[in-house]
N, C-alpha and C positions, 0 to 999 in steps of 0.2 A: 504494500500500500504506500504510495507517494504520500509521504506526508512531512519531511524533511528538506531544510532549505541549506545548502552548501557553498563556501565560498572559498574563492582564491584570487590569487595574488600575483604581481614583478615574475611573471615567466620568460619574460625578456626572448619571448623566440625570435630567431632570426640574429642571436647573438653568440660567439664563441663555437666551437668545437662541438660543442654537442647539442647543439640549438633541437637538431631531429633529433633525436635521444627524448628532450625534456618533451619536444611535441606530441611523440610517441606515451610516451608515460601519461601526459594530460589527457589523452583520448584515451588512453585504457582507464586511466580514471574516472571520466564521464562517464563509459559504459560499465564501469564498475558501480557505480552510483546513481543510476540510471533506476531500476527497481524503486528503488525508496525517493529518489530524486523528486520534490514539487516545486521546487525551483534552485537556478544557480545563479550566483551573482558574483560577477568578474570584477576585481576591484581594480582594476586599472595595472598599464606597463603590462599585460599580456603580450603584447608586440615590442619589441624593441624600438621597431620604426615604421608606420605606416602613412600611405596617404590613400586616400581615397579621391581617384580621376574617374572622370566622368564616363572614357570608355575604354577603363584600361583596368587591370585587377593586379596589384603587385603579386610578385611570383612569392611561390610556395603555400605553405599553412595548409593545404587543399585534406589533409587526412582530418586536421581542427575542424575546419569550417564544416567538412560532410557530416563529421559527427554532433556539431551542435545540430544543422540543422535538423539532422534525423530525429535527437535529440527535441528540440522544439515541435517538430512534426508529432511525435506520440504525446506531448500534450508538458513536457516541461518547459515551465518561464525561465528566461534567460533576462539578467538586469547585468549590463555594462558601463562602468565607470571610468570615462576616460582617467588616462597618468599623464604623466609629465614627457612619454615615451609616447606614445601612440594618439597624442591629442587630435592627431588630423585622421582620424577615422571616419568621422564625421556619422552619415546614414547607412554605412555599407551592412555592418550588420542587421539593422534595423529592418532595410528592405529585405534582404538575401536569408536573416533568420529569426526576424521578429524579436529580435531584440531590443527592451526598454533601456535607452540610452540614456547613460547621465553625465554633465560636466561639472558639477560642485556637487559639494557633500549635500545627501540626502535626509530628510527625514521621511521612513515608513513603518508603519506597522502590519508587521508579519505575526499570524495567529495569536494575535490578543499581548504581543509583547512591542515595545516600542526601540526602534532603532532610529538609528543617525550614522548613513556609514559614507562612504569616500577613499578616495584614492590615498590623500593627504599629503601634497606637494602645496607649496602654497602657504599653511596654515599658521606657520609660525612668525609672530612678527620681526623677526629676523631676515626673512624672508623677501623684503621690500625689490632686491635686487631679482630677484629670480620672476617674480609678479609683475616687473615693469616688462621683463623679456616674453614673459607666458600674453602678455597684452597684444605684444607686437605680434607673436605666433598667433595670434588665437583672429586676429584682424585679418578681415576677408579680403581687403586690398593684399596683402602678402599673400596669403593663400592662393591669389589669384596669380601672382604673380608667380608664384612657386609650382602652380600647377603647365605655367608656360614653357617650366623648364623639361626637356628632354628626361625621362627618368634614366637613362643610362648615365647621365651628367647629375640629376637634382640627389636622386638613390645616393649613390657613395659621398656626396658632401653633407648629408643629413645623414647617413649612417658613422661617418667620423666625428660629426658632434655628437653624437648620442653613444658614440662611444667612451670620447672623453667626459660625455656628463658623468658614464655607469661609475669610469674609475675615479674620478671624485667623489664620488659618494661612496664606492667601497673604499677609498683612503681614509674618511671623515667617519668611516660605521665604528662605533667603538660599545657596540652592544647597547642595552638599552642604559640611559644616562641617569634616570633617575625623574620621578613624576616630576619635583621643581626643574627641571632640564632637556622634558622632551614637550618640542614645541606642539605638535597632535594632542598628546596628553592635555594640557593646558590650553588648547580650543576646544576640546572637547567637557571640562570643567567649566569653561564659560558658559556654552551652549546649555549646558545644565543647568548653571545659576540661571542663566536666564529665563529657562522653563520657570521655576521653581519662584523666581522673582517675578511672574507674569502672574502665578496660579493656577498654572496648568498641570496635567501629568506630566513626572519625568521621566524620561529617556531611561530602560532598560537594558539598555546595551550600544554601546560606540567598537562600529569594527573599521579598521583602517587597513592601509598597507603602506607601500612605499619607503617604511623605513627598512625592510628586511627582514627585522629583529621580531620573531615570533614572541608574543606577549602575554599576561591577561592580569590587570591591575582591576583593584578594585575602585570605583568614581562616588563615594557616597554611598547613594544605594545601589546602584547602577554599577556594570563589571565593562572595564575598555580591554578592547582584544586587538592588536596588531598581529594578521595571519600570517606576515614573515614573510616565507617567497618561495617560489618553486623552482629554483635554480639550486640552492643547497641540500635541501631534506622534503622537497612536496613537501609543502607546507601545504594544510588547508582548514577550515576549521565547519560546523558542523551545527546548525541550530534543531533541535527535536521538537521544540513547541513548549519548551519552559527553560532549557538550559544550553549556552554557547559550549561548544569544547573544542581544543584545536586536535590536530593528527598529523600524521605524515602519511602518506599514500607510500604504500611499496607492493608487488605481487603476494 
């Protein structure tokens, strides 16, 4: 009985040596999960680098895509959350497998429990410098522009930046810092007060990714879950209808 909502994280395909390997692994996953599966939701940086053209599909992923869609066809929800890697995806899954796409952190409620989940780039005020550049990316004059470019030319120069972004942020990972020191952490405590200072229900759960670093802190009443990433240990984590837990996917 489908009645389980599963999520994941920075698979960064299309990156390093064993890009098909983690590919591989993520579609055994899906159908591994598929049975109980009532919906998944992709927290963003699944691709390393994508663009979506109007009449052109960048090469590979073809074993992912068939099995979401197959996936979506016997009746699982698919929620994608654009990262910092894969912003320019734009509708492709949307159209191609119905998936509900998102660009900022969301608030939804999934069987009577209340979330607020997201990619998590962006969030910390720290941040100011990476959000002036995500402005310029996210601006449809560039986009337009970028889309005029030759992929055999635009491809390799968005893939070497997004290669030097991965290794800056794995130089800078130095595990999780500490609640007063992770900037996620500390938007997600606001987002809280905020509820809380308005009168409303609050938030049961904050799941994120992008930092890597598999998590699960406690927020008040509320538990925050960082699902890590599927490039080290399949990360992923695992809602039943009262409680989050994370995992690692192996045969």
């Amino acid at each position: 009985m489908r009645q389980k909502t599963y999520f994941v994280t920075d698979a960064h395909l299309g990156s390093g040596a064993d890009s098909q390997q983690r590919e591989a692994d993520l579609v055994r996953w899906l159908e591994a999960i598929e049975p109980e599966a009532k919906r998944v939701v992709m927290l963003g940086d699944i691709f390393d680098f994508w663009f979506t053209y109007k009449y052109a599909v960048p090469r590979g992923y073809v074993r992912l895509l068939g099995t979401m869609a197959c996936l979506a066809d016997s009746g699982v929800e698919f929620h994608f959350f654009i990262g910092n890697h894969d912003m320019w995806l734009f509708d492709y899954l949307e159209k191609e497998v119905g998936a509900v796409m998102h660009s900022e952190p969301t608030a939804m409620e999934l069987d009577g429990k209340r979330f607020l989940l997201g990619h998590g780039d962006g969030l910390c005020p720290k941040d100011r410098k990476y959000n002036c550049l995500k402005r310029i990316f996210r601006s449809r004059f560039n986009q337009w522009l970028f889309a005029g470019i030759h992929p055999n030319i635009g491809f390799p120069i968005a893939n070497r930046w997004s290669c030097s972004s991965r290794r800056k942020h794995s130089a800078a990972d130095n595990g999780y810092l500490g609640d007063d020191r992770e900037g996620i952490y500390q938007y997600c405590q606001k987002m809280q007060q905020q509820k809380i200072d308005a009168g409303v229900q609050p938030y049961d759960f904050f799941l994120f990714g992008h930092r890597h670093t598999p998590v699960v802190r406690p927020l008040g009443t509320a538990t925050y879950i960082n699902v890590g990433n599927w490039i080290d240990h399949r990360d992923y984590a695992v809602f039943d209808g009262e409680n989050v837990t994370l995992a690692s996917f192996s045969e």
